[in-house]
C-alpha positions in Angstrom: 107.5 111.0 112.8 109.3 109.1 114.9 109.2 105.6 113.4 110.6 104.7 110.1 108.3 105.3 107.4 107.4 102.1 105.1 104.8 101.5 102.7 101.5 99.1 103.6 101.6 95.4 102.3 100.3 95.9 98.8 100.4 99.8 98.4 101.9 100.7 94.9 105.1 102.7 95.0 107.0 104.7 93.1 110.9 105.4 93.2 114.1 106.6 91.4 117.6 107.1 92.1 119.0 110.3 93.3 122.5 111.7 92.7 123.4 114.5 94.4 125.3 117.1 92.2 128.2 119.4 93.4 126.1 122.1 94.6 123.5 119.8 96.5 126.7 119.8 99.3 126.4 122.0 102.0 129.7 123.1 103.6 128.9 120.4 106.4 130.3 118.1 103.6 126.7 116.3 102.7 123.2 116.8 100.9 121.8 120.1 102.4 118.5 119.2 103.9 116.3 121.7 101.4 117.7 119.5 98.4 115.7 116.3 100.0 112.6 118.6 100.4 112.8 119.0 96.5 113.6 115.3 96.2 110.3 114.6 98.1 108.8 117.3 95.1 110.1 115.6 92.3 108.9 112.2 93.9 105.7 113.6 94.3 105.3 115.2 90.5 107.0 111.9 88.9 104.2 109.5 90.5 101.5 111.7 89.6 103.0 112.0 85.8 103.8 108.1 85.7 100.8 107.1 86.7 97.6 109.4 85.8 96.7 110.0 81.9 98.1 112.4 79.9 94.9 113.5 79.1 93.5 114.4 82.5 96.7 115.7 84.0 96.3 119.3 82.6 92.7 118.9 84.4 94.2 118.9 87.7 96.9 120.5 89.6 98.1 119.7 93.2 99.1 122.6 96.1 101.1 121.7 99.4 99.9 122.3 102.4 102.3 120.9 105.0 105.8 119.3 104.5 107.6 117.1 107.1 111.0 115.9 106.8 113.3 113.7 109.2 116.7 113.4 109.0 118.4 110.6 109.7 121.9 110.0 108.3 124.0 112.1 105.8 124.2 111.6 102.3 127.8 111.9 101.3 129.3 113.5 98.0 129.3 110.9 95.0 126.9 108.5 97.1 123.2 107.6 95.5 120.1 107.7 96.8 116.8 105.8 96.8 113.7 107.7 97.1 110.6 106.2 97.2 107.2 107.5 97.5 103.2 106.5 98.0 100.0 107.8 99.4 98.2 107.8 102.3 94.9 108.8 103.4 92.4 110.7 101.3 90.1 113.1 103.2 87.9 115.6 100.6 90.8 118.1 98.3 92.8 116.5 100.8 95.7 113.8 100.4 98.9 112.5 102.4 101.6 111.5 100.9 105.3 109.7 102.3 108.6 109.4 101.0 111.9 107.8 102.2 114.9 108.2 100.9 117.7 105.9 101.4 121.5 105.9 101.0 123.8 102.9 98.8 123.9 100.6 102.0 120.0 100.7 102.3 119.7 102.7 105.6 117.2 105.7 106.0 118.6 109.1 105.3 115.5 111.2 105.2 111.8 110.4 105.2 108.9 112.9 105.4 105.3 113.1 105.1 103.1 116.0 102.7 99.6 117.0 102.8 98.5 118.3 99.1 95.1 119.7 98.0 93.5 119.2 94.8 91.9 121.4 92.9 90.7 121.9 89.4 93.2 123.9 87.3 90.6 125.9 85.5 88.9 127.1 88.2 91.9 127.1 90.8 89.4 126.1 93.7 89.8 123.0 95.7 87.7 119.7 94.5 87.3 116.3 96.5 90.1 113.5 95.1 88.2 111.4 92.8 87.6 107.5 94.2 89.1 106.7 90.7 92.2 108.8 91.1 92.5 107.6 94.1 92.4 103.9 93.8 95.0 105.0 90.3 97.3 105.3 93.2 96.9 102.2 95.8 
């Protein structure tokens, strides 16, 4: 990814401050880079639990396929992120999602891009993403 990430005119988002704790710093003095992939993961599981029912969430479950994460500028002890998050293209189980994550001054300290699968929790086996989940998300 080599441009910076932002969402679509009109694509819904979803977002919450970060702050990093004490041992989120790496002895490089800033956020070690695994603690933005599990930003990216709590980004990911906090849109999905805002935003589908209650009631169908147990129905579903969602697996990673591929993470991608860029770096772009160090986030500092005591500073606070942004990280926001939406969807991108839906092909069968199959579903992109992107994230950026910005510092206090509003410039780009990481951004990334996942590919989940869907599948049905009782059975465990991948299933197409519903147009109605889907759309839940645009």
């Amino acid at each position: 990814m080599s441009r910076a990430l932002t969402p679509p005119d009109g694509q819904q988002t979803f977002s919450f401050d970060f702050a990093p704790l004490d041992r989120d710093i790496d002895e490089n003095g800033h956020v070690n880079n695994v603690v933005y992939l599990a930003w990216m993961q709590d980004l990911a599981t906090g849109h999905w639990r805002a935003r589908l029912p209650v009631e169908e969430q147990s129905r579903w479950a969602w697996v990673a396929l591929r993470h991608e994460l860029d770096y772009r500028r160090a986030l500092l002890p005591h500073e606070t992120a942004v990280g926001v998050t939406w969807i991108g293209e839906r092909r069968g189980p199959r579903m992109d999602r992107f994230y950026r994550i910005d510092g206090p001054d509003g410039e780009m300290c990481a951004q990334g891009r996942s590919e989940w699968c869907l599948i049905d929790a009782g059975t465990r086996k991948p299933v197409r993403v519903p147009d109605w989940m889907s759309e839940m998300f645009r």
